[in-house]
C-alpha positions as CSV (number, residue, x, y, z in Angstrom):
1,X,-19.6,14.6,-24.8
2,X,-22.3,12.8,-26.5
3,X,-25.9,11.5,-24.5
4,X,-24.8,8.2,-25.3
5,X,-21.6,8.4,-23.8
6,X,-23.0,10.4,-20.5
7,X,-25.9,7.9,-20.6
8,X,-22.7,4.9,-20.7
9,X,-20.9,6.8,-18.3
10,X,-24.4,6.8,-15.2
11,X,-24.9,3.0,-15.8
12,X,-21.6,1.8,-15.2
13,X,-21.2,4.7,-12.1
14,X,-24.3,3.1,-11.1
15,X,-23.4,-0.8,-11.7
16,X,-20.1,-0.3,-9.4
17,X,-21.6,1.7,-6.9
18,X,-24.7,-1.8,-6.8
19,X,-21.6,-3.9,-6.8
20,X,-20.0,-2.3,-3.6
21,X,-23.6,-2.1,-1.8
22,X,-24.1,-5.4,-2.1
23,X,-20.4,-6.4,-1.1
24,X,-19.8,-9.4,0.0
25,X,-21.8,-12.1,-1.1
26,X,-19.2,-14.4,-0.5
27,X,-16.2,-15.3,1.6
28,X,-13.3,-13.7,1.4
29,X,-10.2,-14.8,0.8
30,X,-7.1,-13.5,3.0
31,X,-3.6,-14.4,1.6
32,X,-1.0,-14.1,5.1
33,X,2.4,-14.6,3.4
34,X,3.7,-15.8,6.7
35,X,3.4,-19.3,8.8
36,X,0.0,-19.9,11.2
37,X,0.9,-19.6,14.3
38,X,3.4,-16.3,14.9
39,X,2.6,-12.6,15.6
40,X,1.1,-11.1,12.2
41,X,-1.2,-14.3,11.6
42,X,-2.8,-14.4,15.1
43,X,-3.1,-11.1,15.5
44,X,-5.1,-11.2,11.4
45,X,-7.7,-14.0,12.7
46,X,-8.1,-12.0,15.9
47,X,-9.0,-9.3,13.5
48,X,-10.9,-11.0,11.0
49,X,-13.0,-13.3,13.7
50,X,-14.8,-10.0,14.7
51,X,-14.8,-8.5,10.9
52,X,-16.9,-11.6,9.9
53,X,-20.3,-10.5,11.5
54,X,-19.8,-7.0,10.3
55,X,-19.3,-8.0,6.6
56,X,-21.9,-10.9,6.8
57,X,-19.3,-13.3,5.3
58,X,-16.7,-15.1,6.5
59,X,-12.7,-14.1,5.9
60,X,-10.6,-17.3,5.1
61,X,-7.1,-16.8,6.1
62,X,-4.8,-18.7,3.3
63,X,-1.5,-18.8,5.3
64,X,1.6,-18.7,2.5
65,X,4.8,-18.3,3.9
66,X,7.7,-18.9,2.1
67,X,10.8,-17.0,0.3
68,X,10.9,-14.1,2.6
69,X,6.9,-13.2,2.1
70,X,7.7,-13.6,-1.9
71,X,5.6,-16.3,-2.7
72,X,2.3,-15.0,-1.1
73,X,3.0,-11.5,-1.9
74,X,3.2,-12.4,-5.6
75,X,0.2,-14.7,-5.1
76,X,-2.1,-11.6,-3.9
77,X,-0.6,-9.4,-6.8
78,X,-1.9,-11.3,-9.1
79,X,-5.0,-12.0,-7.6
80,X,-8.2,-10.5,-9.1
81,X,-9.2,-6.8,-8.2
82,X,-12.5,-7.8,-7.3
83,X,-12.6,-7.7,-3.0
84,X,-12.5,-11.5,-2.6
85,X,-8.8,-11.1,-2.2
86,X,-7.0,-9.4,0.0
87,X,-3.5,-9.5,1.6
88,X,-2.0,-9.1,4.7
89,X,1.1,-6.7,4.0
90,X,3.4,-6.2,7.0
91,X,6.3,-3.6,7.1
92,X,9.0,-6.1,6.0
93,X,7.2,-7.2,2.9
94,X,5.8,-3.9,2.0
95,X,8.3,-1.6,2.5
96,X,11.8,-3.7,3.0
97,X,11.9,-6.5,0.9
98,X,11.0,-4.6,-2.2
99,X,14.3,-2.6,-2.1
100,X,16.5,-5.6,-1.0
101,X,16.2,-7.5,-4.1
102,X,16.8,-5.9,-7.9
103,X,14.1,-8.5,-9.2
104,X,10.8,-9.6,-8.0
105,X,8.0,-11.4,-9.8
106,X,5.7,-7.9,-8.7
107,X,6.1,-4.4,-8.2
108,X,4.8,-3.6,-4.6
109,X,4.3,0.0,-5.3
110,X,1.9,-0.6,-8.7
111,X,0.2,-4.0,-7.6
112,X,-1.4,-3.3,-4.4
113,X,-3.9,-0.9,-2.8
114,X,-3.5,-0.2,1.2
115,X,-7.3,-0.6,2.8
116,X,-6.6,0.3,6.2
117,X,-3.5,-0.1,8.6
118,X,-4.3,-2.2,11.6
119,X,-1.3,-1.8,14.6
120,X,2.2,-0.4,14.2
121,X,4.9,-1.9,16.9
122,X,8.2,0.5,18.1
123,X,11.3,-0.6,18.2
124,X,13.9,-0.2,20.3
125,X,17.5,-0.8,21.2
126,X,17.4,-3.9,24.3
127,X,20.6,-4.8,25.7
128,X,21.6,-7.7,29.0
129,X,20.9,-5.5,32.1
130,X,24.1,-7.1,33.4
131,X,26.3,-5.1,30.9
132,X,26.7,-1.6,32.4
133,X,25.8,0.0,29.8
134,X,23.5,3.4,31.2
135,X,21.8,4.5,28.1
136,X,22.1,5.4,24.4
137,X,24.6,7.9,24.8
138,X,26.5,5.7,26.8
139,X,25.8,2.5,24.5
140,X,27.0,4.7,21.2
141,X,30.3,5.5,22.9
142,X,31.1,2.2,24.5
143,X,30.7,1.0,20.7
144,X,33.4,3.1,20.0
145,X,35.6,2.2,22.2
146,X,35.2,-1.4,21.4
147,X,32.8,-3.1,18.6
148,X,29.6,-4.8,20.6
149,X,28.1,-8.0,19.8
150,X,24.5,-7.2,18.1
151,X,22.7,-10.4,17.4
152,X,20.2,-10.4,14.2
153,X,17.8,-13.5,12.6
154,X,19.8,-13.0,9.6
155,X,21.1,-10.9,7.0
156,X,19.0,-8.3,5.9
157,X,16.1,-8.4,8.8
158,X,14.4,-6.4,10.9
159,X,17.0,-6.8,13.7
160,X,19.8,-6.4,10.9
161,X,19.0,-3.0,9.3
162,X,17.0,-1.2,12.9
163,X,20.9,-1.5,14.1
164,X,22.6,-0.9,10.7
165,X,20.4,2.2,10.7
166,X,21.2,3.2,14.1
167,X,25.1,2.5,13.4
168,X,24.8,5.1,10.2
169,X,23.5,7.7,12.3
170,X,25.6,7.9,14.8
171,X,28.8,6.1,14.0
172,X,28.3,3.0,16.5
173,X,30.2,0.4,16.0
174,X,28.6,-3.0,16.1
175,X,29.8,-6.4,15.3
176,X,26.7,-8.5,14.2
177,X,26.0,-11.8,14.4
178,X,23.3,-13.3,12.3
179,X,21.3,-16.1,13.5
180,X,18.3,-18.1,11.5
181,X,16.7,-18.2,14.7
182,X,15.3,-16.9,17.7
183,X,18.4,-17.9,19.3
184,X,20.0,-14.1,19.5
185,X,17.2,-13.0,23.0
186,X,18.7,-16.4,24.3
187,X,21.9,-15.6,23.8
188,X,21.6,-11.9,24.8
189,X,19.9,-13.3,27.9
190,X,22.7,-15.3,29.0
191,X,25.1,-12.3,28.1
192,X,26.4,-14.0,24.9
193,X,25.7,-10.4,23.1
194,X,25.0,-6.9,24.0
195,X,22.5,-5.7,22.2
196,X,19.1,-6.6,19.7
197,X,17.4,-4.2,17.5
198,X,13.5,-5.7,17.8
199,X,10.3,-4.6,18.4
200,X,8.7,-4.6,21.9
201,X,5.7,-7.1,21.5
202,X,8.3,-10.2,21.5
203,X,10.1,-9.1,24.8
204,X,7.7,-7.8,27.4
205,X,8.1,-10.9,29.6
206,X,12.0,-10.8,29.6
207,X,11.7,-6.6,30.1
208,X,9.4,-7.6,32.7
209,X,11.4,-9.9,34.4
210,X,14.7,-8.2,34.6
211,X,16.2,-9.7,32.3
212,X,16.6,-7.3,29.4
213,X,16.8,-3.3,29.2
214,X,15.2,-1.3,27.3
215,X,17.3,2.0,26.8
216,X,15.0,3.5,23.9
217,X,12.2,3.3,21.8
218,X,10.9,4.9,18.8
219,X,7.4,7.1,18.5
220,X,6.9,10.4,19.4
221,X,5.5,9.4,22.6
222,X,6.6,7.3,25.4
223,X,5.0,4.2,25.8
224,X,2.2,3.8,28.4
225,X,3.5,0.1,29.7
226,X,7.3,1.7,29.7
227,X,6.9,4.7,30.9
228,X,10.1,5.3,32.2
229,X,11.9,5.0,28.7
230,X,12.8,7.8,26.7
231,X,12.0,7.7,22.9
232,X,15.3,8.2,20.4
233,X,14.0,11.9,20.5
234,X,14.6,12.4,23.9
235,X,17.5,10.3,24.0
236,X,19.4,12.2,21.2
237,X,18.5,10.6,18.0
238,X,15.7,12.3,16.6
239,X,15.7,10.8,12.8
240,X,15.8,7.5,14.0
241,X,12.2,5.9,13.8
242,X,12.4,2.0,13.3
243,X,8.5,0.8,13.1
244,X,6.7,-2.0,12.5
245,X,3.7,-2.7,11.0
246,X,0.7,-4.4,9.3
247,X,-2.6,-3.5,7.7
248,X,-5.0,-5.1,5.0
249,X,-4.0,-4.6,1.4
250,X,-6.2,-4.9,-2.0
251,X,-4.9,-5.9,-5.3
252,X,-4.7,-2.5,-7.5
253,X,-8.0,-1.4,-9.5
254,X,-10.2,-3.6,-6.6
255,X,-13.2,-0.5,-6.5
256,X,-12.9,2.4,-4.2
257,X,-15.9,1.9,-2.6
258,X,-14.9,-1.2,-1.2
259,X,-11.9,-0.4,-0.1
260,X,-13.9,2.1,2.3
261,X,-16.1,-0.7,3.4
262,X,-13.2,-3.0,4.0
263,X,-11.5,0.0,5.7
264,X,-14.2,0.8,8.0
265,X,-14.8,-2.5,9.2
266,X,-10.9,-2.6,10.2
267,X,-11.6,0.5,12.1
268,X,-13.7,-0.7,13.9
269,X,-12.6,-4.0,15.0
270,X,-9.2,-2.8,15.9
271,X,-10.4,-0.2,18.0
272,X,-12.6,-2.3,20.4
273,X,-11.5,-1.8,23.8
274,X,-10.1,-5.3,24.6
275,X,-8.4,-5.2,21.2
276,X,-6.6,-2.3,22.0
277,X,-5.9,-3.4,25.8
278,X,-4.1,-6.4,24.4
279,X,-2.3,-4.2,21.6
280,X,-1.0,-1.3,23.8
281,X,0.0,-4.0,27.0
282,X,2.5,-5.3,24.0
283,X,3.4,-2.2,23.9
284,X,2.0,-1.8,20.5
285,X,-0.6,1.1,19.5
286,X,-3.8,-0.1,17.4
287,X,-4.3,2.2,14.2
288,X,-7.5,1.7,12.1
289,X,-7.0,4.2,9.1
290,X,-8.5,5.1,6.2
291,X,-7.3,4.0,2.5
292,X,-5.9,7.2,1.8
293,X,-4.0,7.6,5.3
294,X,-3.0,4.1,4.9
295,X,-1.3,5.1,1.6
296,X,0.2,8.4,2.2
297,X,2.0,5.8,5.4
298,X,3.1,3.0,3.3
299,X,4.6,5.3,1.0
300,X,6.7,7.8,3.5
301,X,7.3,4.3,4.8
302,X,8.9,3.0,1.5
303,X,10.6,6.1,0.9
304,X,12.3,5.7,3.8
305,X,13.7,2.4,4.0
306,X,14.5,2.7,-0.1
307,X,17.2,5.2,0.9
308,X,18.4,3.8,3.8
309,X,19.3,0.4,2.1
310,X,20.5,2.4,-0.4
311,X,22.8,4.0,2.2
312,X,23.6,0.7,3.5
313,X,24.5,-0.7,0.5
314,X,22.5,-3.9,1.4
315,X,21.6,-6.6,-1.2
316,X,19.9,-10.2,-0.9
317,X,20.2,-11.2,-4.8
């Protein structure tokens, strides 16, 4: 190697590592391919109202929903590497939707770069307390005998492949019925169905209340706010791990050492105590990784669900 190309090689080291000093020096924009108002777009602005005074600029959540997280997800693809975009990349998006469809307008693995995860939510299997049914050895063998009513928001969701998963593993039996609406907890509720596949963040007032049971949840720990319910380890289904998540996502070749910035900042919001109080009384657990972590997480993540809608033989094109 030539001076002149060492020389070449210390300014532009140099430039980059200026650039991400002085990062930001402007607002940032935050694409949330999801409508204001639910889960994953409060819990971002709860997130990015504390990570404003930290960066010294203010995050501008650009809610757009639409096409089953397509439209915004392609939006923040294409957006340019430079830290003034970022995305908001739940589970679904990230690691689901890319294996349902043959053909989509970006490639999730290639166009992004995970900054930092923020929570992940454990699901579990939540069934009318009214139906007998004891646990999950007893659930799986009652499906047996006869087909049980497993309510889903549609073909292809959360709800849809957590109990298509479960069914694969252990050769239950489930009739589903798929809803475009929140309408399957009513129904299950009023004893219309036996069973949802769900996270627990949307239920904890009906578990609460009486009127659902929880007979397992996933994580290799018992949740703190249920401690009484086993995970699928200890109830006899240890490959069985149906999460949900969300973190902050770059588009690919934004510079490393803002990622770490971003990243840190993340940390450190999501792991102020009445951050995490709200998160784990959901039943939720706040994560705050770095970049690397983050990655090595989306991809086991992707790896996973690739293969088992593989195995399902599930297709939305």
């Amino acid at each position: 190697m030539n001076w002149k190309n060492l020389a070449l090689i210390v300014i532009l080291t140099g430039a980059t590592g200026a650039h991400a000093q002085d990062y930001p020096v402007k607002p940032i924009r935050l694409i949330v391919p999801f409508q204001a108002g639910i889960g994953v777009d409060t819990s971002t602005r709860q997130i990015t109202s504390r990570m404003t005074p930290i960066l010294g600029q203010p995050m501008v959540i650009e809610n757009r929903p639409g096409a089953s997280t397509i439209i915004g997800t392609d939006m923040a693809a294409k957006a340019a590497p430079d830290g003034y975009t970022l995305y908001i990349g739940a589970s679904t998006a990230v690691a689901v939707i890319p294996y349902l469809y043959s053909k989509l307008p970006y490639n999730i693995e290639r166009d992004f770069a995970p900054i930092s995860q923020t929570s992940v939510s454990f699901a579990g299997i939540l069934v009318n307390p009214d139906s007998g049914i004891r646990d999950v050895r007893d659930f799986i063998a009652q499906s047996k005998k006869r087909s049980l009513n497993v309510g889903t928001i549609g073909n292809g969701s959360n709800y849809h492949l957590n109990g298509a998963w479960f069914a694969l593993l252990t050769g239950a039996d489930f009739n589903y019925i798929h809803y475009n609406t929140s309408q399957p907890v009513t129904d299950l509720v009023a004893g219309r169905l036996e069973a949802i596949f769900d996270g627990l963040s949307s239920h904890g007032g009906n578990l609460k209340a009486g009127k659902l049971k929880l007979l397992a949840v996933a994580g290799k720990d018992r949740r703190p706010v249920y401690p009484d319910v086993p995970t699928f380890t200890e109830a006899g289904v240890p490959e069985y791990e149906p999460l949900a998540w969300g973190g902050f996502f770059a588009p690919t070749g934004t510079p490393q050492p803002i990622l770490d910035k971003l990243s840190a900042a993340v940390a450190r919001v999501v792991r102020l105590p009445d951050l995490v109080e709200q998160v784990r009384a959901a039943g939720n657990e706040p994560v705050g990784n770095s970049p690397g972590e983050f990655t090595a997480f989306v991809k086991s993540e992707q790896s996973k669900w690739s293969k088992v809608i593989k195995q399902l033989g599930i297709r939305l094109d």
